[in-house]
C-alpha positions in Angstrom: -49.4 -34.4 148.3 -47.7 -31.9 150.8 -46.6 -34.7 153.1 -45.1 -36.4 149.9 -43.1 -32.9 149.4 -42.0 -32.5 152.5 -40.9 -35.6 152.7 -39.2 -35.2 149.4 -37.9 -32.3 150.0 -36.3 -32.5 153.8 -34.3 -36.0 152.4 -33.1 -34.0 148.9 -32.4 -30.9 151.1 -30.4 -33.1 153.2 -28.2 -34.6 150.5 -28.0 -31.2 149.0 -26.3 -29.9 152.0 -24.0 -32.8 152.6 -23.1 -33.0 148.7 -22.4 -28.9 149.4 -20.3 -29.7 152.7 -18.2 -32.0 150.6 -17.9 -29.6 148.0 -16.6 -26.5 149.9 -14.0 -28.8 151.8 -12.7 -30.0 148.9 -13.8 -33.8 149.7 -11.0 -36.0 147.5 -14.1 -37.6 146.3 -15.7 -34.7 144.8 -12.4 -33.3 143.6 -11.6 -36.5 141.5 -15.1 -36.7 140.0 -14.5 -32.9 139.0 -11.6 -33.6 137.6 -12.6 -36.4 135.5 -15.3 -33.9 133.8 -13.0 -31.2 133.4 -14.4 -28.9 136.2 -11.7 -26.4 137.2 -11.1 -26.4 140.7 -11.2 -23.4 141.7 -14.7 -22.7 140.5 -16.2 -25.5 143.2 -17.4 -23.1 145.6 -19.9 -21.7 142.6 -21.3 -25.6 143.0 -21.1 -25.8 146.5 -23.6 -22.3 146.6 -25.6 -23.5 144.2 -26.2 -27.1 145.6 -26.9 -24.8 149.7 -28.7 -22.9 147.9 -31.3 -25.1 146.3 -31.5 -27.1 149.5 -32.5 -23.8 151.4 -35.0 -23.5 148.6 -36.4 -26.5 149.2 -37.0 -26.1 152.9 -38.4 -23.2 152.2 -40.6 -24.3 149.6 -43.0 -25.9 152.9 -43.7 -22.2 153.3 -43.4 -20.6 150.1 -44.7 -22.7 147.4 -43.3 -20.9 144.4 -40.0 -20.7 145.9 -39.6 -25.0 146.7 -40.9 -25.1 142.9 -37.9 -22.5 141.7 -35.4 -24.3 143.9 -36.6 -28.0 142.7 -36.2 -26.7 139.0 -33.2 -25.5 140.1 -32.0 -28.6 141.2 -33.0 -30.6 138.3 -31.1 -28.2 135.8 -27.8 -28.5 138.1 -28.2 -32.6 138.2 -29.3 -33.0 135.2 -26.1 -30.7 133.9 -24.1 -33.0 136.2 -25.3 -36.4 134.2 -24.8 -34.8 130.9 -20.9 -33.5 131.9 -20.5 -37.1 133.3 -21.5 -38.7 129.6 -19.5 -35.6 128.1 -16.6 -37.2 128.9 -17.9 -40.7 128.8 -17.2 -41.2 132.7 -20.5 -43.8 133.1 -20.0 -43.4 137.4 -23.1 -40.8 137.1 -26.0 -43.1 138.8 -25.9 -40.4 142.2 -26.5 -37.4 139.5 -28.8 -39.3 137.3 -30.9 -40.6 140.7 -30.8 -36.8 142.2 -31.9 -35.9 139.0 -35.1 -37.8 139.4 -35.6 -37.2 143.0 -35.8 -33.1 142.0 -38.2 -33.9 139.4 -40.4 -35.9 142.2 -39.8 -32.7 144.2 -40.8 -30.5 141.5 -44.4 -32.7 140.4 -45.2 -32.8 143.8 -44.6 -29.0 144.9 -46.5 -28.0 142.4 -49.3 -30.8 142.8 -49.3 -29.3 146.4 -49.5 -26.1 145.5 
């Protein structure tokens, strides 16, 4: 089950941190889809941190078991709050929230399988 977690983990951590990158340079991308939920600008460096911190988390969750399990939690909260602002606003372009949401859950059964 480790294997599966790190596996897991290092490819989530990795969208995490690119999804943050995007975030803290104001990708157009990013800025539209904030937009279109309502999400003030000026409050995307908040979701940046969280997203870099949650893939730091994860990494070291390989080390620290209960910290890869707060961080996927973590992670599942923000993406599943992302799917659920999406639908708020009845904006149905939410399948990379609603597929990072599941891949934080697979993170989160298998740290703690691993455990």
């Amino acid at each position: 089950m480790f294997i599966a977690y790190a596996a897991v983990a290092a490819l989530l951590a990795l969208a995490c941190a690119g999804s943050a990158f995007m975030t803290f340079t104001r990708n157009p991308q990013v800025v539209g889809s904030m937009t279109k939920v309502g999400f003030p600008e000026n409050r995307l460096p908040l979701l940046a941190t969280a997203k870099a911190a949650g893939a730091l988390g994860l990494l070291a969750g390989l080390f620290v078991p209960a910290l890869g399990a707060a961080a996927a939690v973590g992670l599942v909260l923000y993406f599943a709050g992302a799917v659920i602002a999406h639908l708020r606003v009845k904006d149905f372009e939410l399948a990379p929230a609603a597929v990072l949401t599941l891949i934080a859950g697979a993170a989160l059964v298998l740290r703690i399988a691993s455990a």
